[in-house]
N, C-alpha and C positions, 0 to 999 in steps of 0.2 A: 417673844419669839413663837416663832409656828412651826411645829414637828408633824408630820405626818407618817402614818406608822400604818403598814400594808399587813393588814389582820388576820389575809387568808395564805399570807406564806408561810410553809414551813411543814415538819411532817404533824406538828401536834397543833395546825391552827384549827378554828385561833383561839382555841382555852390559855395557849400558855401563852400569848398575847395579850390575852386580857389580864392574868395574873400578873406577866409583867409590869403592864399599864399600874394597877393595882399597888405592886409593890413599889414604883416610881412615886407614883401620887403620896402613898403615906410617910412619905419621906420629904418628898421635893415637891406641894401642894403652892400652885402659884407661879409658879416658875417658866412656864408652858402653857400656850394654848396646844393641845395635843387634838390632832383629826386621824379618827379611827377610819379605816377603808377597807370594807369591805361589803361584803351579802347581809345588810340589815338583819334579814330571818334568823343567820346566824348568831348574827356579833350583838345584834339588839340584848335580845334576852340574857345572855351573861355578862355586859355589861352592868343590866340591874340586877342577878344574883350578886355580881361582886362588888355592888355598890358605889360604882365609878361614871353610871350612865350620867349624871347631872354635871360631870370635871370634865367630858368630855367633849367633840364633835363628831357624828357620825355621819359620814358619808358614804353612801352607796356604792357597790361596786358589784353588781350582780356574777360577773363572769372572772375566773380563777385562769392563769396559765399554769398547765401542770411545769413537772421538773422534765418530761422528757417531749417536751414540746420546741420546736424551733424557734430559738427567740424572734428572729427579727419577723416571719411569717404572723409568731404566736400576736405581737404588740402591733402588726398591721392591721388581723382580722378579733381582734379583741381587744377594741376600744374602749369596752366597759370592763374592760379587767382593775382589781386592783392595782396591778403594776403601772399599768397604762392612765391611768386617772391616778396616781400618785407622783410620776413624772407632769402629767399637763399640769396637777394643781403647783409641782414645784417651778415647772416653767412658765409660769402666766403669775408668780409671785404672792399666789393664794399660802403657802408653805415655805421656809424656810431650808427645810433638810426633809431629806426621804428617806425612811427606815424600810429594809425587807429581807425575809431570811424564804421565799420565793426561790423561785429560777433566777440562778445564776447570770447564765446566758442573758435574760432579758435585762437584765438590773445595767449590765454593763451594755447591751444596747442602747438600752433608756440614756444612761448616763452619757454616751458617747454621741448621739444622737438627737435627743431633747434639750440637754443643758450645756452638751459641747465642750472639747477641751478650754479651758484655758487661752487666750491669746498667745502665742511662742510654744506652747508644748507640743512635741512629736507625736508620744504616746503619752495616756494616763499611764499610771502605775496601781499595783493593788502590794498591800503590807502588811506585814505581823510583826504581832508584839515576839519578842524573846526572852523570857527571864533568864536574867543573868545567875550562877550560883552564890556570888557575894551580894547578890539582893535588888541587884540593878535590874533596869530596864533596856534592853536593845530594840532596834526595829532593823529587816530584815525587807528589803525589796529590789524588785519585785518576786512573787510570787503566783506568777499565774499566767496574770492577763499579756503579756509578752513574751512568748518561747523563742524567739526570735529578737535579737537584739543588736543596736547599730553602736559604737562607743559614746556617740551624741546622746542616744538614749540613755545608756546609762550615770552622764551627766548632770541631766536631769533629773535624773530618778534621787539623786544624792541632795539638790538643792531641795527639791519636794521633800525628802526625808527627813534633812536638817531643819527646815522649816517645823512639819512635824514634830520633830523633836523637841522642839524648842516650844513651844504652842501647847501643845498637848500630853508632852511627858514632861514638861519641866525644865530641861536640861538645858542650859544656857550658850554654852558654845559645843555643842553637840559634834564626837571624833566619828568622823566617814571614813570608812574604809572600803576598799575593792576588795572581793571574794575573790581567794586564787590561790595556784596549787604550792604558792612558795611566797613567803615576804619580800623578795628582793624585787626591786623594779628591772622588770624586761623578762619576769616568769610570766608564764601562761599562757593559751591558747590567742591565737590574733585579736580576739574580742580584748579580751584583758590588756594584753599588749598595748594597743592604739589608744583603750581608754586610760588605763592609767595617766599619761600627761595630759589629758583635757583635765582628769581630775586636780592633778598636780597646779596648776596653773588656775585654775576656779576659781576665785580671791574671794566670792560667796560662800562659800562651804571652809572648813575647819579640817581637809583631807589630811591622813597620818599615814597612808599609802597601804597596802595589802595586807591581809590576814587570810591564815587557810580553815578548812573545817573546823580544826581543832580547839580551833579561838572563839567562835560561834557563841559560845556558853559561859563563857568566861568574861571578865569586864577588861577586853580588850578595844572594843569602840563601841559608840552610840550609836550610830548608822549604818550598819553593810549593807553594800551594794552589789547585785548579780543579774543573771536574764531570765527570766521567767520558767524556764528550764528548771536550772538549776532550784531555781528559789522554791520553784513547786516541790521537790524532790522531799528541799530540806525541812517545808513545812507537813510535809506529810510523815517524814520521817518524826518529826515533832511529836504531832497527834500521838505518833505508836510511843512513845518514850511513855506517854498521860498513861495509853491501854497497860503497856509493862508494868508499868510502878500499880494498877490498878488488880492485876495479874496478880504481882508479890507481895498483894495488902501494903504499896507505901504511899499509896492515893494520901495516905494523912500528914504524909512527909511535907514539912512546911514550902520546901522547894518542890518538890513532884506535882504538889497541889495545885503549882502557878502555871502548868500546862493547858490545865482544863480551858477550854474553846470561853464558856459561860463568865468566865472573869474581864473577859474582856470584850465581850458583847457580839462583833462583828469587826469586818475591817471597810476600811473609806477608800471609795476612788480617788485617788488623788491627782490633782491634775487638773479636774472638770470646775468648773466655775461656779458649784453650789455644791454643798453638803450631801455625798448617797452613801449610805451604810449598809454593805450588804452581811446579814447574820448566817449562821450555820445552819442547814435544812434542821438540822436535830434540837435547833434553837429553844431555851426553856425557858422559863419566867426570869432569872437571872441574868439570863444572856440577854431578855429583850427590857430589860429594867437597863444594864447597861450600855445598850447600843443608844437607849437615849437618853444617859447619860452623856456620851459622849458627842453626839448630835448637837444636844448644848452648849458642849463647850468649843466645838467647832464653829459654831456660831457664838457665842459669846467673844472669842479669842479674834473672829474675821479673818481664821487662816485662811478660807480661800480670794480674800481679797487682799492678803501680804501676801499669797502665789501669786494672785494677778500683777503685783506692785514689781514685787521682783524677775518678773518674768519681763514686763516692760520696759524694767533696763539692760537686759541681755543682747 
């Protein structure tokens, strides 16, 4: 498999790029053709301090899109960006998955634009992990990329999820649930409302019907489902739980710990017809060791060709 990893995203590229790279290889050597992209001048030379220049591919990418740059202007007029040459090599099938912890904006341009939803999906979606307090794993979408949301959307977004679920967390018949301000079916705002029976009736998905905030954290389902609104709210609210407990020294608390951004790399478009991982601007060696980890197994597992599979019989 071929990973390509965009070297000059991020606030600390790309040293903690290259560490991550680093920390991957001494573990998982073999596993990966990995293609580094970026400014040679840069990435050259600390690929051979940290001794990974000969595991590697380096491809050039003279030109950077900052973070406060317009994407779809930024990936018109800078074609030799690393973002922009990390999308062509994944769309012309030089690369298998695209790593970047870059401009947001662009990543989901690229993504939407270069390698395209899905055949049958409305919107992509974008997701986060949630640790549960009894130990478990939830996932939580969307979170971002849809502030605006149709009930067919979030439909969607539940078979993408379970798919994931199943794929990449493990969990076998993975429980979806609707985010809403009450359990009983026929609470909630008209969104809620209308979607609720499309979920109900899905025979794809494992649906257990609504949960409210309060259930979020708890090992009430594997899947919540909401509009990008919401979802952004509750992920940002997240993050600040990580700063509090880091606030009141319980950053070492075995649960508080599982907050941190780094343990879980980055999150995937889902929806799009190849593997893009987009990481946190503040992304560190950790965090870029695990996003391609997970790259791997997004390709190993062919989730986005069981979304294609199942999306063709809808």
């Amino acid at each position: 498999m071929n990973i390509g990893i965009d070297m000059m995203g991020g606030d600390f590229a790309p040293l903690e790029a290259v560490k991550g790279l680093q920390l991957w290889l001494s573990q998982h050597s073999g596993v990966a053709n990995l293609f580094c992209i970026g400014n040679e001048e840069l990435v050259k030379p600390l690929l051979e301090e940290y001794k990974i220049s000969s595991s590697v591919q380096l491809v050039h990418a003279p030109e950077v899109i900052g973070y406060n740059e317009h994407p779809t202007k930024a990936l018109k007029e800078k074609q030799k960006s690393s973002i922009a040459i990390g999308f062509y090599l994944l769309a012309t099938g030089k690369i298998d998955a695209f790593i970047s912890a870059g401009n947001t904006g662009a990543m989901l341009v690229g993504a939407m634009f270069s390698i395209k939803p899905i055949e049958g999906v409305l919107r992509p979606t974008i997701a986060t992990i949630i640790p549960q307090i009894k130990g478990g794993t939830g996932l939580l979408l969307d979170v971002g990329l849809n502030a605006d949301c149709k009930p067919e959307n979030l439909n969607q977004f539940a078979l993408l999820g379970s798919l994931y679920a199943q794929n990449i967390l493990n969990i076998s018949n993975p429980r979806i649930a609707l985010l809403n301000v009450g359990e009983e079916e026929g609470k909630g705002n008209i969104l809620a409302q209308t979607a609720y029976p499309l979920l109900k009736e899905n025979k794809q998905i494992n649906f257990t019907g609504n949960v409210e905030g309060r259930d979020i954290l708890i090992d009430k389902a594997d899947v919540i489902v909401c509009d990008g609104f919401t979802g952004n709210i509750i992920l940002k609210m997240a993050e600040s739980i990580y700063d509090a407990a880091v606030e009141r020294s319980l950053n070492n608390d075995a649960y508080f710990s599982r907050f941190h951004y780094e343990n879980y790399g980055g999150t995937p478009v889902l929806g799009v017809a190849k593997p893009v991982i987009i990481g946190h601007g503040i992304s560190n060696a950790k965090a870029f060791m695990n996003m391609i980890g997970l790259a791997t197994k997004m390709i190993e597992t062919d989730l986005c060709g069981k979304m294609k599979e199942q999306f063709a019989t809808l």
